[in-house]
Backbone as CSV, one residue per row, in Angstrom:
resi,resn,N_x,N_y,N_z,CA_x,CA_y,CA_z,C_x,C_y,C_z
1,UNK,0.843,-1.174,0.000,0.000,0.000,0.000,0.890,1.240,0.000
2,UNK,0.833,2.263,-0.956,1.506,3.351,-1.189,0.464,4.704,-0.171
3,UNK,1.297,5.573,0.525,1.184,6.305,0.964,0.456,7.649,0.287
4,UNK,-0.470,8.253,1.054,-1.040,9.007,-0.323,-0.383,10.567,-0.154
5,UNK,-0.266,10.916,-1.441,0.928,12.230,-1.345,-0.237,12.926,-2.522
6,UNK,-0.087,14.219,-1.831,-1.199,15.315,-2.441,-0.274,15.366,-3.950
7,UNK,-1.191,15.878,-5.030,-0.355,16.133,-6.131,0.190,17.242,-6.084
8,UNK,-0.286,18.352,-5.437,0.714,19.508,-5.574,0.530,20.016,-3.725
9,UNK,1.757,20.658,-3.255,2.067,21.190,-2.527,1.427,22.587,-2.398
10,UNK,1.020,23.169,-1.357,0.898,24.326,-1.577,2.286,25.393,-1.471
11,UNK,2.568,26.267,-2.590,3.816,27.060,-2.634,3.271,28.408,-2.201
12,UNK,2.455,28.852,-1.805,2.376,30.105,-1.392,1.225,30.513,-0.317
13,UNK,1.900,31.191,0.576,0.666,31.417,1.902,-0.821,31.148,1.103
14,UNK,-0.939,32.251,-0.060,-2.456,32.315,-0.614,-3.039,30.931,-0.723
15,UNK,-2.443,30.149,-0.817,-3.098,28.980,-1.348,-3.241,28.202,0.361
16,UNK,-2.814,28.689,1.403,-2.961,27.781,2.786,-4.172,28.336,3.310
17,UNK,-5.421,27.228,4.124,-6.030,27.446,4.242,-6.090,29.083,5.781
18,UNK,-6.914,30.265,5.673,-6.843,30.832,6.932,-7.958,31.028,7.726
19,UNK,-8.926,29.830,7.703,-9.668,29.752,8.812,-10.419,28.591,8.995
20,UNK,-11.227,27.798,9.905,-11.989,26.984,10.050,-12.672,26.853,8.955
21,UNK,-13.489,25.140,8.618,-14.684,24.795,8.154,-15.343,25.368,8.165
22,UNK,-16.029,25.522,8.889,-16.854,26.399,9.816,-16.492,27.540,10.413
23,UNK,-17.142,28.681,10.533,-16.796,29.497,11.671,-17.509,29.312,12.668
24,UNK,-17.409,30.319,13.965,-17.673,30.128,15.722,-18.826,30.110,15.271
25,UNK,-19.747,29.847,15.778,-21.424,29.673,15.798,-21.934,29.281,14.927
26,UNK,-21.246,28.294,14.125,-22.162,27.682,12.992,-22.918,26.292,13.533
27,UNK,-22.420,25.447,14.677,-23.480,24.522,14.837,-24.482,25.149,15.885
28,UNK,-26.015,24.511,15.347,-27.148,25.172,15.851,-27.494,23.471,17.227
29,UNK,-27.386,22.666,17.254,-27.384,22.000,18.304,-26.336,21.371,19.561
30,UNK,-27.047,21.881,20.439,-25.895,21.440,21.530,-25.420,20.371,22.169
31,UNK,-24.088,19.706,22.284,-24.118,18.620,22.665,-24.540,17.788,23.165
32,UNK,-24.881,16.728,22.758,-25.653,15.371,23.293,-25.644,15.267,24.648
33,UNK,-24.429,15.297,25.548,-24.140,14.822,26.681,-23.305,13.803,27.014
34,UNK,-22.612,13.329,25.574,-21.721,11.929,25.534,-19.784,11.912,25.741
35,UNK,-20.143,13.772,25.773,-18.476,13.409,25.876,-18.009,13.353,27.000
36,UNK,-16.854,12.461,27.068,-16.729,12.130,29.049,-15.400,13.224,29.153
37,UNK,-14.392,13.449,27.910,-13.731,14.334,28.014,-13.361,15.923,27.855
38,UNK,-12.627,16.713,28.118,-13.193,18.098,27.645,-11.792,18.463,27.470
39,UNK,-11.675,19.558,26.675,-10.353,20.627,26.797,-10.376,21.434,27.691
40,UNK,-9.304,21.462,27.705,-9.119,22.774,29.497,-8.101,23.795,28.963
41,UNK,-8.022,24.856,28.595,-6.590,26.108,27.995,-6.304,26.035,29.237
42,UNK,-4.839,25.952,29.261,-3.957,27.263,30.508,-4.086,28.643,29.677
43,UNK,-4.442,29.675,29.966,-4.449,30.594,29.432,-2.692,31.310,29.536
44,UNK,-2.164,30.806,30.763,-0.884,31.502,30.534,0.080,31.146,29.752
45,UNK,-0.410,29.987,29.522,1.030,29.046,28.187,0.164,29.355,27.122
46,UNK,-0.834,29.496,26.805,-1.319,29.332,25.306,-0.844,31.037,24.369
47,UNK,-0.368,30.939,23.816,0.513,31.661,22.920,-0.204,32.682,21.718
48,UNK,-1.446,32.305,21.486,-2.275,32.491,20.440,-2.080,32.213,18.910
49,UNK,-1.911,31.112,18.947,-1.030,30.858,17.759,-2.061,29.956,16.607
50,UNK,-3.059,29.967,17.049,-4.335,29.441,16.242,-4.585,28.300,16.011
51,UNK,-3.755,27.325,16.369,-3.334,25.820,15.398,-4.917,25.328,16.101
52,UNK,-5.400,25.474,17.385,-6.249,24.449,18.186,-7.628,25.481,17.032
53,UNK,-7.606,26.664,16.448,-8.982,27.067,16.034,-9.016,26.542,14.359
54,UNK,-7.858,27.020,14.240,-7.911,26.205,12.998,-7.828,25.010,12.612
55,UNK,-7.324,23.520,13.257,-7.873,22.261,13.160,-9.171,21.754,13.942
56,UNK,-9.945,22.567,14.612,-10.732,22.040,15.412,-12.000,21.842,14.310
57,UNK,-12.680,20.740,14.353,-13.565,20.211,13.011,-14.818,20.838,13.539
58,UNK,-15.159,21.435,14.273,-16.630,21.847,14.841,-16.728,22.991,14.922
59,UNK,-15.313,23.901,14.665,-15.717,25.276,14.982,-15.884,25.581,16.170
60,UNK,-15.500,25.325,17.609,-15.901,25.627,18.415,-14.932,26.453,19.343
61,UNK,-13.806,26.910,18.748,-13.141,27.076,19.581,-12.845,28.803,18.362
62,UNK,-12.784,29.866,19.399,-12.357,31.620,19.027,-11.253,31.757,19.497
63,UNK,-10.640,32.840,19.111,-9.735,33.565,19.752,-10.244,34.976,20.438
64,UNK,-10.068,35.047,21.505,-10.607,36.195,22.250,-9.033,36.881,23.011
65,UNK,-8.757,38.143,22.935,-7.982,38.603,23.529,-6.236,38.052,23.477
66,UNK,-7.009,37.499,22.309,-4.966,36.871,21.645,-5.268,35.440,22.803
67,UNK,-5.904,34.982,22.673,-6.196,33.784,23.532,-7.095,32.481,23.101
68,UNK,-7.198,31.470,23.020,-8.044,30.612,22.443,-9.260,30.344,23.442
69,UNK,-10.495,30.232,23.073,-11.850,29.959,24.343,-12.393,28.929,23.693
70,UNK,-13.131,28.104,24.047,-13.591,27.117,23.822,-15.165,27.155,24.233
71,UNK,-16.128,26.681,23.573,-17.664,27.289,23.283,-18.335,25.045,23.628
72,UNK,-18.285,25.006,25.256,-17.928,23.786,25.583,-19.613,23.116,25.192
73,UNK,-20.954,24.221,25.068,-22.235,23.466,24.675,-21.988,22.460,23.282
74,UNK,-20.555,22.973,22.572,-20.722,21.765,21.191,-19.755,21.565,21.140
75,UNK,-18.287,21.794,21.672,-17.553,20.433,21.874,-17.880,19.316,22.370
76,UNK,-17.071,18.583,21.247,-17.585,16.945,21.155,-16.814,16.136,22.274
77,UNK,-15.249,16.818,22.612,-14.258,16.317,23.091,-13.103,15.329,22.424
78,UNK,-13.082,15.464,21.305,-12.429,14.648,20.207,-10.690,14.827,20.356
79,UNK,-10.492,16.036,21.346,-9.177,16.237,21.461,-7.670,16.227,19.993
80,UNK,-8.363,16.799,18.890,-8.123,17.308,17.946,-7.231,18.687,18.478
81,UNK,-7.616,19.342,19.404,-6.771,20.723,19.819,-5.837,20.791,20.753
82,UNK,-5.641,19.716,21.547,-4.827,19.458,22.698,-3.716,18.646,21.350
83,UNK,-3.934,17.749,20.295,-2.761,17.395,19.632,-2.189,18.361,18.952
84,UNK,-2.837,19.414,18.270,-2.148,20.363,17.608,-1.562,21.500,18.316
85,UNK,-1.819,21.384,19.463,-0.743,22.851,20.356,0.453,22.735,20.721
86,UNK,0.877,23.381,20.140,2.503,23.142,20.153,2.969,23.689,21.466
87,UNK,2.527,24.190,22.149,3.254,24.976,23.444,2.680,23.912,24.666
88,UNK,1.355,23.044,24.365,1.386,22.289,25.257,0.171,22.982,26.396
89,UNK,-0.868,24.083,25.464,-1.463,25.153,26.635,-3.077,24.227,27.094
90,UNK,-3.188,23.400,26.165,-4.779,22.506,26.139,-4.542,21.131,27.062
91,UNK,-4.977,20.441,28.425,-4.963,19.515,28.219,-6.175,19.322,28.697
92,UNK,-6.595,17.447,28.380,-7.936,17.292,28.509,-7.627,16.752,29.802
93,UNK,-9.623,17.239,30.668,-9.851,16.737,31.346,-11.483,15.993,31.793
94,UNK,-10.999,15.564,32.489,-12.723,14.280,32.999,-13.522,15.149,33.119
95,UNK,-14.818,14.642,32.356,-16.094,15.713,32.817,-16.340,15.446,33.620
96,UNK,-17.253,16.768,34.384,-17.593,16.155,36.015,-18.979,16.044,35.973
């Protein structure tokens, strides 16, 4: 099985994506109640560096005040944003 390799690279910022699927408030229903996990920011390590708003698949997460917030009625808890932070500012924790 061969590895799948995009046919072209993107060569120039213009062509990289600069924002969510979705933007903040695009899902209209609120979570089920099924996720047992959640994201938690340290706000003092998180850097504002976008990676957790821009891979997050639900849109649920803004930047407010050079800071990332998290909009927890429709996070799923998929922890998609705790892998992409490079500084290490997201980790998950047990819902209570």
């Amino acid at each position: 099985m061969r590895p799948y390799l995009r046919e072209k690279i993107p060569s120039s910022i213009d062509e990289i994506p600069s924002a969510t699927a979705y933007e903040a408030g695009y899902l209209v229903t609120k979570n089920s109640g099924w996720r047992n996990v959640r994201p938690v920011i340290d706000t003092a390590t998180c850097v504002g560096c976008q990676n957790c708003y821009l891979y997050c698949p639900d849109g649920v997460i803004s930047i407010e005040d050079g800071k990332a917030k998290i909009d927890y009625d429709f996070c799923k808890g998929c922890g998609i944003c705790r892998t992409v932070c490079k500084p290490g500012a997201i980790r998950m924790e047990a819902e209570k």
